[in-house]
mmCIF file of the N, C-alpha and C atoms, coordinates in Angstrom:
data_MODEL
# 
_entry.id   MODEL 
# 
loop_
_atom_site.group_PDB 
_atom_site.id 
_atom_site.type_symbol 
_atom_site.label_atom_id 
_atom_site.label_alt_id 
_atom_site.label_comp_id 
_atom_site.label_asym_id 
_atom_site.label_entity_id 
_atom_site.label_seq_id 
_atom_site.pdbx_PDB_ins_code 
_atom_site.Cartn_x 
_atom_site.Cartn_y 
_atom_site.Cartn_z 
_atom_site.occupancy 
_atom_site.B_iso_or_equiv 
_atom_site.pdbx_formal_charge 
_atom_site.auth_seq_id 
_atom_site.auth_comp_id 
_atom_site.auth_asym_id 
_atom_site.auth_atom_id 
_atom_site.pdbx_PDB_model_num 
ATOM 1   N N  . UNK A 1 1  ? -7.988  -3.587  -10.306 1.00 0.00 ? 1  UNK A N  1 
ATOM 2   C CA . UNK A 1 1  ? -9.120  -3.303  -11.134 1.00 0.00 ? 1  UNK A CA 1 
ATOM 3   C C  . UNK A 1 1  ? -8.616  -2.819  -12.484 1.00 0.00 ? 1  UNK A C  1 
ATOM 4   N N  . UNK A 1 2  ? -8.587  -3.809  -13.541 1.00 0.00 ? 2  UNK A N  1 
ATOM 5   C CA . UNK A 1 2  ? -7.684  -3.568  -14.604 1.00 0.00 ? 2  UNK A CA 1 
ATOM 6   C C  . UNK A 1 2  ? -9.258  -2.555  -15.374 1.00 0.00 ? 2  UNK A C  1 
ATOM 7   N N  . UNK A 1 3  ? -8.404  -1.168  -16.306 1.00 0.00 ? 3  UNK A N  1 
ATOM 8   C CA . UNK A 1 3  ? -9.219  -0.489  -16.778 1.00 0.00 ? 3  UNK A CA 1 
ATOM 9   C C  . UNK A 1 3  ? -8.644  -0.066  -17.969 1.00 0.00 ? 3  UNK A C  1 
ATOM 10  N N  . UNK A 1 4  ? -8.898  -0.283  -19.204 1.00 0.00 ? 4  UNK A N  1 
ATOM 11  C CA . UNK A 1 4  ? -8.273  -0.070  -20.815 1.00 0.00 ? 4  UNK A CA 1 
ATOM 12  C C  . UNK A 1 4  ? -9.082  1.255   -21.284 1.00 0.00 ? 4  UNK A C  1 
ATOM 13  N N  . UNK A 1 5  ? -8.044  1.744   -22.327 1.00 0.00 ? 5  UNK A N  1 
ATOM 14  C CA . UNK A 1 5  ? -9.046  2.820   -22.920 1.00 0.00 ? 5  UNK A CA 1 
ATOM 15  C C  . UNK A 1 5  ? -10.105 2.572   -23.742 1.00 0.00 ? 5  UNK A C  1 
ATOM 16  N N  . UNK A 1 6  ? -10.935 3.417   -23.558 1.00 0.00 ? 6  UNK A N  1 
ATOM 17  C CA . UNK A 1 6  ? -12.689 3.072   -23.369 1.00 0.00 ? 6  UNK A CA 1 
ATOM 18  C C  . UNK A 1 6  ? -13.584 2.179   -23.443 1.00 0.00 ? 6  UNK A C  1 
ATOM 19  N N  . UNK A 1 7  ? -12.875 1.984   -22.009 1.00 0.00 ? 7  UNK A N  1 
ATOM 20  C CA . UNK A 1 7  ? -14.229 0.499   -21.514 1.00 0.00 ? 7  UNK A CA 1 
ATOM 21  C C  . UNK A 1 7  ? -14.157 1.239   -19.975 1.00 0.00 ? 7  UNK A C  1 
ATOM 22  N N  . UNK A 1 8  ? -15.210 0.301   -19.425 1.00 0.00 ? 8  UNK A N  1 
ATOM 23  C CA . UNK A 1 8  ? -15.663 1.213   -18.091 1.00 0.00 ? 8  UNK A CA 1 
ATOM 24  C C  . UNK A 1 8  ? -14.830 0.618   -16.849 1.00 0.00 ? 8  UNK A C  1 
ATOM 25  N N  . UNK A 1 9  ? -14.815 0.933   -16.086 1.00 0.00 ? 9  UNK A N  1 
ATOM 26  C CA . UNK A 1 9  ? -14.208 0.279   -15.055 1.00 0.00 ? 9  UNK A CA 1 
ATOM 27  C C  . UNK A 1 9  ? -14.757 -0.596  -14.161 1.00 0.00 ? 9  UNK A C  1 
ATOM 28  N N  . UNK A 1 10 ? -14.156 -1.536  -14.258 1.00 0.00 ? 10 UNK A N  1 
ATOM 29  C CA . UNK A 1 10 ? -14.954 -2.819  -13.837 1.00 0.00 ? 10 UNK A CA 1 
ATOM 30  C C  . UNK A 1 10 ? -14.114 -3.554  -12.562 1.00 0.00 ? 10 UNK A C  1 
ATOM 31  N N  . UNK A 1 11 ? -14.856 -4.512  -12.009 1.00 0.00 ? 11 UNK A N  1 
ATOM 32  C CA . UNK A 1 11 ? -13.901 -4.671  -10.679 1.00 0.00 ? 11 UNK A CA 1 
ATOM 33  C C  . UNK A 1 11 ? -14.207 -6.352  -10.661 1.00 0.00 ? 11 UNK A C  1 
ATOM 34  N N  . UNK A 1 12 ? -13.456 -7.331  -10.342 1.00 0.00 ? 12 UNK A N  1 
ATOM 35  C CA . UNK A 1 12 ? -13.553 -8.070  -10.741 1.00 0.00 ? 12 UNK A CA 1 
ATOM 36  C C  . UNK A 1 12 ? -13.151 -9.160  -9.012  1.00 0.00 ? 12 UNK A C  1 
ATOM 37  N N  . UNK A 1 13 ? -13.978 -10.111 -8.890  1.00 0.00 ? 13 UNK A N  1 
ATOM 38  C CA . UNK A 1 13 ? -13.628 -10.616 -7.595  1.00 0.00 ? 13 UNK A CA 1 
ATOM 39  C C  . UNK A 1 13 ? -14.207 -12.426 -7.644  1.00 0.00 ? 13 UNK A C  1 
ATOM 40  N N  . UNK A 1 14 ? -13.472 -12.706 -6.930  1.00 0.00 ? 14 UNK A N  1 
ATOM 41  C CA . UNK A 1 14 ? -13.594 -14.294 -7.214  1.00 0.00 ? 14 UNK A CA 1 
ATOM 42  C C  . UNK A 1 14 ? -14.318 -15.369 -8.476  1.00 0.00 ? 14 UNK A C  1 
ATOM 43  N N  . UNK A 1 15 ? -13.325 -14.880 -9.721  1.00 0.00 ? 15 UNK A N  1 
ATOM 44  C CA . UNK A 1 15 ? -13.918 -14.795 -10.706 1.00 0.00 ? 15 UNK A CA 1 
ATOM 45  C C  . UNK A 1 15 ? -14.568 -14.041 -11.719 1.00 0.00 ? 15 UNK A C  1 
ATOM 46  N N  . UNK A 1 16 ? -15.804 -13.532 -10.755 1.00 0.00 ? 16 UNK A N  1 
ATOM 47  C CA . UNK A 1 16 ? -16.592 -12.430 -11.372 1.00 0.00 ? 16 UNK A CA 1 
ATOM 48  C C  . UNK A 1 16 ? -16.478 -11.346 -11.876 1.00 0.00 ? 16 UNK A C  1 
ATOM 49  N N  . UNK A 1 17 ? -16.676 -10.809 -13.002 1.00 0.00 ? 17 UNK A N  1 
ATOM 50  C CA . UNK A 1 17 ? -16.435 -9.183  -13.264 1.00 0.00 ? 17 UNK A CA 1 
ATOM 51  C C  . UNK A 1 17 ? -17.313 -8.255  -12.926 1.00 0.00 ? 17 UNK A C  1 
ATOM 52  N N  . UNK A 1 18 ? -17.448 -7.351  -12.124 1.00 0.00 ? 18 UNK A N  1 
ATOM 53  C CA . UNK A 1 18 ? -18.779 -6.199  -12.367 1.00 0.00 ? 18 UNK A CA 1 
ATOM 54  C C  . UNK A 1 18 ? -18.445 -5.148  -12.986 1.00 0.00 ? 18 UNK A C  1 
ATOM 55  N N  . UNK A 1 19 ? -19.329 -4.283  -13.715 1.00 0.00 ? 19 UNK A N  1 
ATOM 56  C CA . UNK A 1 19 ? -18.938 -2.814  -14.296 1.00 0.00 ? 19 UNK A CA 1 
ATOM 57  C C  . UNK A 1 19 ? -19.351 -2.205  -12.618 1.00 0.00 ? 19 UNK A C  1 
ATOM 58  N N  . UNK A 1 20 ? -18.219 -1.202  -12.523 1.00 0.00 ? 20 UNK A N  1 
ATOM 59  C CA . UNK A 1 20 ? -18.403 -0.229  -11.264 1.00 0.00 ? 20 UNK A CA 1 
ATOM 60  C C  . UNK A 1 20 ? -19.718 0.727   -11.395 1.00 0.00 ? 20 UNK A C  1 
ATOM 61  N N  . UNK A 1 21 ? -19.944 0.725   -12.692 1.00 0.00 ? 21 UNK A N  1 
ATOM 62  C CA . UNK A 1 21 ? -20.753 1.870   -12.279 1.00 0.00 ? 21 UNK A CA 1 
ATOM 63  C C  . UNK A 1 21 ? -22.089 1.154   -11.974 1.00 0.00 ? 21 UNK A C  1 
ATOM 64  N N  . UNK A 1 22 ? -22.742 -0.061  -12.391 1.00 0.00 ? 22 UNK A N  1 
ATOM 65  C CA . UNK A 1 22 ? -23.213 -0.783  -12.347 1.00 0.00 ? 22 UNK A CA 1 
ATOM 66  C C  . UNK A 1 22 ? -23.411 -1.255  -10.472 1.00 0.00 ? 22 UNK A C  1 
ATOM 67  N N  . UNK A 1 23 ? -22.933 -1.325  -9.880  1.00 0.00 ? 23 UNK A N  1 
ATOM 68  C CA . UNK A 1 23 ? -22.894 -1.551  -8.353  1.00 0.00 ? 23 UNK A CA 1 
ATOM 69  C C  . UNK A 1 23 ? -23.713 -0.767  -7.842  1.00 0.00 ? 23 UNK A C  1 
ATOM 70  N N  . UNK A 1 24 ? -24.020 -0.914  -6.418  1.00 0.00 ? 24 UNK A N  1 
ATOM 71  C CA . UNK A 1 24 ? -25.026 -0.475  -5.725  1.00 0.00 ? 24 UNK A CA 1 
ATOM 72  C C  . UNK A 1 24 ? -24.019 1.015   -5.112  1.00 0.00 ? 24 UNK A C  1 
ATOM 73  N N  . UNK A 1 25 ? -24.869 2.063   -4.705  1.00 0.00 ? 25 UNK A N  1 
ATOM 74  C CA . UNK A 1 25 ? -24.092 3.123   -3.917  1.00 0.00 ? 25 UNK A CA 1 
ATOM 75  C C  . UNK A 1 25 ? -23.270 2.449   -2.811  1.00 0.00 ? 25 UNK A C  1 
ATOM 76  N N  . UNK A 1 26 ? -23.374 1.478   -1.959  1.00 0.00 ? 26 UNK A N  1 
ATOM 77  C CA . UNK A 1 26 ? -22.928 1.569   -0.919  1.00 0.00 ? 26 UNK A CA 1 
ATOM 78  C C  . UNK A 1 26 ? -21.849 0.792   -1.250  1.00 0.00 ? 26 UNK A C  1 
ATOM 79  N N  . UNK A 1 27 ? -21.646 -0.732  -2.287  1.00 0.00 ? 27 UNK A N  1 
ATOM 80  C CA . UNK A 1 27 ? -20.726 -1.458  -3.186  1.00 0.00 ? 27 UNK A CA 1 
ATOM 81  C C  . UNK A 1 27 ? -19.705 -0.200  -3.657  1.00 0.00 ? 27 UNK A C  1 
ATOM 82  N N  . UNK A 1 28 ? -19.795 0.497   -4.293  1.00 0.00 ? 28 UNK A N  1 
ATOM 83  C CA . UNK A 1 28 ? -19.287 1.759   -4.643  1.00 0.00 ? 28 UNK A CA 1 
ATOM 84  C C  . UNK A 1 28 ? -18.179 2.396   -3.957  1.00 0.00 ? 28 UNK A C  1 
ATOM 85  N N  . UNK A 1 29 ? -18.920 2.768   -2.408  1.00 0.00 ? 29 UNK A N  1 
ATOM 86  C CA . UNK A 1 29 ? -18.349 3.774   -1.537  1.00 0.00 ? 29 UNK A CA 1 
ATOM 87  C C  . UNK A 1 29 ? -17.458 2.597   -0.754  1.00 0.00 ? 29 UNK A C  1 
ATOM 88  N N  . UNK A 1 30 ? -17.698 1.000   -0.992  1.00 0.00 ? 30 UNK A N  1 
ATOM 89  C CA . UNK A 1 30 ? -16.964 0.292   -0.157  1.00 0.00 ? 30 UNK A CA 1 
ATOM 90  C C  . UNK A 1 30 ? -15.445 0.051   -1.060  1.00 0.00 ? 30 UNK A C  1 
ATOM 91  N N  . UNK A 1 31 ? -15.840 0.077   -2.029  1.00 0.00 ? 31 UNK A N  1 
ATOM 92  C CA . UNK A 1 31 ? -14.530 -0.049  -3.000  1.00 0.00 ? 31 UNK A CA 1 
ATOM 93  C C  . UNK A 1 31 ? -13.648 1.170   -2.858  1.00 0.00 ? 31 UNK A C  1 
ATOM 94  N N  . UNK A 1 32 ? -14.539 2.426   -3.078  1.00 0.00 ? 32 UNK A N  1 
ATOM 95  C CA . UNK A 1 32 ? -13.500 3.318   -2.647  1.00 0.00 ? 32 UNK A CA 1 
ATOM 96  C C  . UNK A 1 32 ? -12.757 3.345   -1.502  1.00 0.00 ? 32 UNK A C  1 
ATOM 97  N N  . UNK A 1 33 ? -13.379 3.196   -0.168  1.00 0.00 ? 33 UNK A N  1 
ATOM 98  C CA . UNK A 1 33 ? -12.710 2.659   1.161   1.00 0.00 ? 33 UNK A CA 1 
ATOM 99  C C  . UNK A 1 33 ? -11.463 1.547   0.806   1.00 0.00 ? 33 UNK A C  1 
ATOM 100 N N  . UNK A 1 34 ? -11.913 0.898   0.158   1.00 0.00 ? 34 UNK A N  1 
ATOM 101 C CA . UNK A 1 34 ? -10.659 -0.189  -0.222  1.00 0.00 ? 34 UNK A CA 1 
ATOM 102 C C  . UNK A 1 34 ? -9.212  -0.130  -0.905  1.00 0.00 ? 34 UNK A C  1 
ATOM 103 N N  . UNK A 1 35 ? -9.542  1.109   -1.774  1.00 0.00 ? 35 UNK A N  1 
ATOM 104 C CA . UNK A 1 35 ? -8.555  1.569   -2.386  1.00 0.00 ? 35 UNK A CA 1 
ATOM 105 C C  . UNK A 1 35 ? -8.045  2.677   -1.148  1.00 0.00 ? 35 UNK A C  1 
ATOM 106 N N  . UNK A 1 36 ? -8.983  3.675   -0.919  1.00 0.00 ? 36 UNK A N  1 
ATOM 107 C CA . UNK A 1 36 ? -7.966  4.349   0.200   1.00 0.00 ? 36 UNK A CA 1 
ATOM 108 C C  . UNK A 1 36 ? -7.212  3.807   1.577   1.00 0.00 ? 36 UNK A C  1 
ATOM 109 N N  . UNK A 1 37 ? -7.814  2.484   1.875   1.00 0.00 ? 37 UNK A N  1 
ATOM 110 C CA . UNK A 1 37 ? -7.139  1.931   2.561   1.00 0.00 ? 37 UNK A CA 1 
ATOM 111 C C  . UNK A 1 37 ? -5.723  1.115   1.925   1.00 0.00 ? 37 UNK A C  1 
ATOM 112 N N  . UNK A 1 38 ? -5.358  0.647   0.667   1.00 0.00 ? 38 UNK A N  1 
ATOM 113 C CA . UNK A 1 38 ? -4.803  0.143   -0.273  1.00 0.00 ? 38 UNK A CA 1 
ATOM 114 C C  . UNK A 1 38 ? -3.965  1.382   -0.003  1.00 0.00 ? 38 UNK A C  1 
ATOM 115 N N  . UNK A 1 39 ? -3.811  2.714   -0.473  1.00 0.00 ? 39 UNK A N  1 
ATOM 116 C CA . UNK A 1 39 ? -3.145  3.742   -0.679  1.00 0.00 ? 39 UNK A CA 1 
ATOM 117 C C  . UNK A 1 39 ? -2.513  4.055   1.003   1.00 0.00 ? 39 UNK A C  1 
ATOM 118 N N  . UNK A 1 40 ? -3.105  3.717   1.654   1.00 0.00 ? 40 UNK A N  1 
ATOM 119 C CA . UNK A 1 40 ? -2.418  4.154   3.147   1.00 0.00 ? 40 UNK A CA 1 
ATOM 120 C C  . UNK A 1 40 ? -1.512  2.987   4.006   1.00 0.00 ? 40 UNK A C  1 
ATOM 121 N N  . UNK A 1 41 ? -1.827  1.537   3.407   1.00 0.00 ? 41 UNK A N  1 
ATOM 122 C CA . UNK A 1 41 ? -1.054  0.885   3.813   1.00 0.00 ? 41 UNK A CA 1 
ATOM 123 C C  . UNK A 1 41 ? 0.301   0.421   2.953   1.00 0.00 ? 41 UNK A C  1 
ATOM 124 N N  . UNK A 1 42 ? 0.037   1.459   1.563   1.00 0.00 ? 42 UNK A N  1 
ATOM 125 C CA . UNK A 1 42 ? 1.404   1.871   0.820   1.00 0.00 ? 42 UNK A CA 1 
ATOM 126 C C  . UNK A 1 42 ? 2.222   2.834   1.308   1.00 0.00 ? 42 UNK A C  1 
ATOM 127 N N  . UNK A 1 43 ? 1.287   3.643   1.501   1.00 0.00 ? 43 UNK A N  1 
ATOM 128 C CA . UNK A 1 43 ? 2.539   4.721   2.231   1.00 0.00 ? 43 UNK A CA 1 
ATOM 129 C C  . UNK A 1 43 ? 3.109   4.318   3.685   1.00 0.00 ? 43 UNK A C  1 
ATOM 130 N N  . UNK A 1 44 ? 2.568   3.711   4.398   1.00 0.00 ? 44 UNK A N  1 
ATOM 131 C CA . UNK A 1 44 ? 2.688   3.080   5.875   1.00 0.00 ? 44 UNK A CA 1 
ATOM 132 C C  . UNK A 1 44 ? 3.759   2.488   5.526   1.00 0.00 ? 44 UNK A C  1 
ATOM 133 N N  . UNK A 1 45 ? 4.003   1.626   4.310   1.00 0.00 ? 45 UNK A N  1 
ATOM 134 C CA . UNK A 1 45 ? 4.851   0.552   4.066   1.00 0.00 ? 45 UNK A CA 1 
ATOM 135 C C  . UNK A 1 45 ? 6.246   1.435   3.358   1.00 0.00 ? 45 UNK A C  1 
ATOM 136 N N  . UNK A 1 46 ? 5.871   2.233   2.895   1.00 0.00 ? 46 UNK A N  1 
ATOM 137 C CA . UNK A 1 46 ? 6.818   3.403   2.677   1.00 0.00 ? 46 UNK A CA 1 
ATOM 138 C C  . UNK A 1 46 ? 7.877   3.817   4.114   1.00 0.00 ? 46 UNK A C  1 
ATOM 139 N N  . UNK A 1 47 ? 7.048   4.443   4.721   1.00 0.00 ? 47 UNK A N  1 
ATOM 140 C CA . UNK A 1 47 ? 7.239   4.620   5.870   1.00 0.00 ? 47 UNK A CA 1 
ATOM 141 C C  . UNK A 1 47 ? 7.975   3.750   6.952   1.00 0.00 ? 47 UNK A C  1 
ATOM 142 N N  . UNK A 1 48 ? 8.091   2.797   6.921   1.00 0.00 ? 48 UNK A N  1 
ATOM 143 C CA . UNK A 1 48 ? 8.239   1.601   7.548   1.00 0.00 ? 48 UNK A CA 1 
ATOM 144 C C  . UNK A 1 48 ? 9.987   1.504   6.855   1.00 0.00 ? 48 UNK A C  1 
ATOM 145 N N  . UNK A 1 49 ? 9.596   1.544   5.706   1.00 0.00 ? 49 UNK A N  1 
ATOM 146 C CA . UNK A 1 49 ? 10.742  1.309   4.716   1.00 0.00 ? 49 UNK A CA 1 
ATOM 147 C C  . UNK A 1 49 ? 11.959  2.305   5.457   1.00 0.00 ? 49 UNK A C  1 
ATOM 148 N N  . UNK A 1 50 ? 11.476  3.337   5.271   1.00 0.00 ? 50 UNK A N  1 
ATOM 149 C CA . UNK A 1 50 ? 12.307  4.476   5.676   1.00 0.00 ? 50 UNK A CA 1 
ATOM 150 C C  . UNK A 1 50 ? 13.033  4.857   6.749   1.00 0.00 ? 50 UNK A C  1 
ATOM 151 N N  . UNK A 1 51 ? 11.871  4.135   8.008   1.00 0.00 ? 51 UNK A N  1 
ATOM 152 C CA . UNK A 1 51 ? 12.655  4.115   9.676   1.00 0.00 ? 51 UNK A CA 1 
ATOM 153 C C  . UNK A 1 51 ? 13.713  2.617   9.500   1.00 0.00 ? 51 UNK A C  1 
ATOM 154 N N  . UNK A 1 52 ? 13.279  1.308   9.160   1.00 0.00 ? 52 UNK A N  1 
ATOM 155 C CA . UNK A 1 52 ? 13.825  0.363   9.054   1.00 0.00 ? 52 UNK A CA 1 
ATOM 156 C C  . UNK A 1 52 ? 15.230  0.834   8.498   1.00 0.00 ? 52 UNK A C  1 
ATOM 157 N N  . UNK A 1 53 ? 15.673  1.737   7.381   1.00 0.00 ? 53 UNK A N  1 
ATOM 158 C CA . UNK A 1 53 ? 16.640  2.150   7.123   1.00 0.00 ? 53 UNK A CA 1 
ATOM 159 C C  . UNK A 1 53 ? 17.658  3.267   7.705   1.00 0.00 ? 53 UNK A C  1 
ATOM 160 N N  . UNK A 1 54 ? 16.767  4.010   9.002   1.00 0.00 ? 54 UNK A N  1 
ATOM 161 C CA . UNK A 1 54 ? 17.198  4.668   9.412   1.00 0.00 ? 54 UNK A CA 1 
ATOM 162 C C  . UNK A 1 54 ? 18.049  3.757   10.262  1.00 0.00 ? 54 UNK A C  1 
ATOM 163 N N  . UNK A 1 55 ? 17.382  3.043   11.067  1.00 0.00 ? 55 UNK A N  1 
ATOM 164 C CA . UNK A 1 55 ? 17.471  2.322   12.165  1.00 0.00 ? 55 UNK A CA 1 
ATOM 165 C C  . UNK A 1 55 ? 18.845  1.706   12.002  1.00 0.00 ? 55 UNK A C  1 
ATOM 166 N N  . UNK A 1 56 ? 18.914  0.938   10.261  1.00 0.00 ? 56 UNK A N  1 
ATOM 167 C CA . UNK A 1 56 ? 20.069  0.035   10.452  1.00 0.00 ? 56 UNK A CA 1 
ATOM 168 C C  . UNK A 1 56 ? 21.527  1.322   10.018  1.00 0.00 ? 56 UNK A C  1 
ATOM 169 N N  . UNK A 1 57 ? 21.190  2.578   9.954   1.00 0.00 ? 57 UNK A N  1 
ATOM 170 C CA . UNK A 1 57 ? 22.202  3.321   10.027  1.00 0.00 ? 57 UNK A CA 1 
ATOM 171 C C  . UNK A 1 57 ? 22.535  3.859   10.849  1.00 0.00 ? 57 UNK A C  1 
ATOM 172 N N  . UNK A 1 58 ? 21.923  4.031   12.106  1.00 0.00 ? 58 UNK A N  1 
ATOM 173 C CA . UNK A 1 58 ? 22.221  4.339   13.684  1.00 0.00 ? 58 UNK A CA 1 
ATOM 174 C C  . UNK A 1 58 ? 22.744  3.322   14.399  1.00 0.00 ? 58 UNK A C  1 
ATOM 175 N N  . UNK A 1 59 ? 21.826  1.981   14.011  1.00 0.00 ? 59 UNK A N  1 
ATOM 176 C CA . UNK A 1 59 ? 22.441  1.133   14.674  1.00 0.00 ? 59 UNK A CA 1 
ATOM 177 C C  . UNK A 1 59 ? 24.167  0.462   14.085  1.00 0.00 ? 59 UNK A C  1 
ATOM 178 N N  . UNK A 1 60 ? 24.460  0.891   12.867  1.00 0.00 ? 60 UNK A N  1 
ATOM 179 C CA . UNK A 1 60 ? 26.226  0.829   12.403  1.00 0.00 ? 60 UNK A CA 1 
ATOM 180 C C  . UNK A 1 60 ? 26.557  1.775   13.043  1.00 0.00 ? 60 UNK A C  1 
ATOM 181 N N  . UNK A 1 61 ? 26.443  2.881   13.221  1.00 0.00 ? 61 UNK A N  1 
ATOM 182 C CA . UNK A 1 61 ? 27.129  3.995   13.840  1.00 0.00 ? 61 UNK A CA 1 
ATOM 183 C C  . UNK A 1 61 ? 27.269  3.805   14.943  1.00 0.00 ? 61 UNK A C  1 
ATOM 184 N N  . UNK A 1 62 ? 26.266  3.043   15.304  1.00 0.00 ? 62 UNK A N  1 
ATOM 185 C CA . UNK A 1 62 ? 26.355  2.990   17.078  1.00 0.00 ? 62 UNK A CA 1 
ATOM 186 C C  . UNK A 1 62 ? 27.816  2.261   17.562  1.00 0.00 ? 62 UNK A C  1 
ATOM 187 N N  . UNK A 1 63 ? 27.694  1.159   16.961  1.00 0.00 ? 63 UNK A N  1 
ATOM 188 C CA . UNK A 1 63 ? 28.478  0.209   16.739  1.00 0.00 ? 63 UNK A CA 1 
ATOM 189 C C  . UNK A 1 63 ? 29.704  0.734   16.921  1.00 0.00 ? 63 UNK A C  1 
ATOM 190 N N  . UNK A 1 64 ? 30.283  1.377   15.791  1.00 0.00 ? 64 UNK A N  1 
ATOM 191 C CA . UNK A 1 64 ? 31.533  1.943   15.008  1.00 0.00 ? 64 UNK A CA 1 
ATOM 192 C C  . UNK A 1 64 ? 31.741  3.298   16.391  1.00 0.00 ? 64 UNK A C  1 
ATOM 193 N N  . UNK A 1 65 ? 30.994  3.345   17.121  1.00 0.00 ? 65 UNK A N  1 
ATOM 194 C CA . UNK A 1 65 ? 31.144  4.812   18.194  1.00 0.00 ? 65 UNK A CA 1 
ATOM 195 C C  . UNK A 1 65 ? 31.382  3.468   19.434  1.00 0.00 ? 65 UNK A C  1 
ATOM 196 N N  . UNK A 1 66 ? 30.706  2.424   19.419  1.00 0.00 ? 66 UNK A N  1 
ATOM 197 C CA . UNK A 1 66 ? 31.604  1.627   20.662  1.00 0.00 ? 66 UNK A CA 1 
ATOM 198 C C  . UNK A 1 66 ? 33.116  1.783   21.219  1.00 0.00 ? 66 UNK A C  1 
ATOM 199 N N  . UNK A 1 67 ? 33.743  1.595   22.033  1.00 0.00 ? 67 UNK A N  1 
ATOM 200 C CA . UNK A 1 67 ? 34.379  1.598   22.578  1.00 0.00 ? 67 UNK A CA 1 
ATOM 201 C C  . UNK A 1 67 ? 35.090  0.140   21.670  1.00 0.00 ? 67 UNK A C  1 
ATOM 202 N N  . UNK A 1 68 ? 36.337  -0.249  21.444  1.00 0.00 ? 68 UNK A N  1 
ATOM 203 C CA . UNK A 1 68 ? 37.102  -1.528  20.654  1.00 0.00 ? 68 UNK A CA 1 
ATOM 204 C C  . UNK A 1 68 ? 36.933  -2.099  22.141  1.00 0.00 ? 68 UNK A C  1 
ATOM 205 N N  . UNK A 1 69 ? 36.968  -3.816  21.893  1.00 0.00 ? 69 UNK A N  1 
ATOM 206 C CA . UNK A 1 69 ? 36.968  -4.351  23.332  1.00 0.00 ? 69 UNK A CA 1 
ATOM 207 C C  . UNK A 1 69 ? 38.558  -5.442  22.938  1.00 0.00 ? 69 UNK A C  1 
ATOM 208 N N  . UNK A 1 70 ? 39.319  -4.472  22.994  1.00 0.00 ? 70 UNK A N  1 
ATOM 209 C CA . UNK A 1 70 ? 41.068  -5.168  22.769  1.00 0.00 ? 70 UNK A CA 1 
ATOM 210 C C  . UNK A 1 70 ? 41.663  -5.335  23.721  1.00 0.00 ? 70 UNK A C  1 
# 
C-alpha cells in the first residue's frame, strides 16, 4: 500500500485504487487483519530463518563429534 507525503493512504487491488479511509468499517478492519497477518508471517519467517540455522550448526557438529569410520 504505497503512501507519499500528503496524500492519503490508499490501497490498491487488481488494478483498482481505493482511498482507505474511504472503505467501509469492516473493508478497514479486514485490511488491518491483513497486515497483521503480513507482520506475523514475517516474523514466523524470521524465526524459521533462525532454527534452520541452528539446525545446520548442530547438525556440522554432530558430524565433526562422529566417531572417523577409518
Amino acid at each position: 500500500m504505497p503512501v507519499t507525503k500528503n496524500e492519503e493512504p490508499t490501497l490498491t487491488h487488481n488494478g483498482k485504487t481505493y482511498n482507505v479511509s474511504e472503505l467501509s468499517e469492516t473493508a478497514q478492519k479486514q485490511l488491518m487483519n491483513v497486515k497483521i497477518a503480513d507482520n506475523e508471517i514475517r516474523r514466523l519467517q524470521m524465526q524459521l530463518a533462525i532454527a534452520q540455522t541452528a539446525h545446520n550448526a548442530y547438525q556440522q557438529a554432530l558430524i565433526e563429534a562422529l566417531p572417523s569410520q577409518e
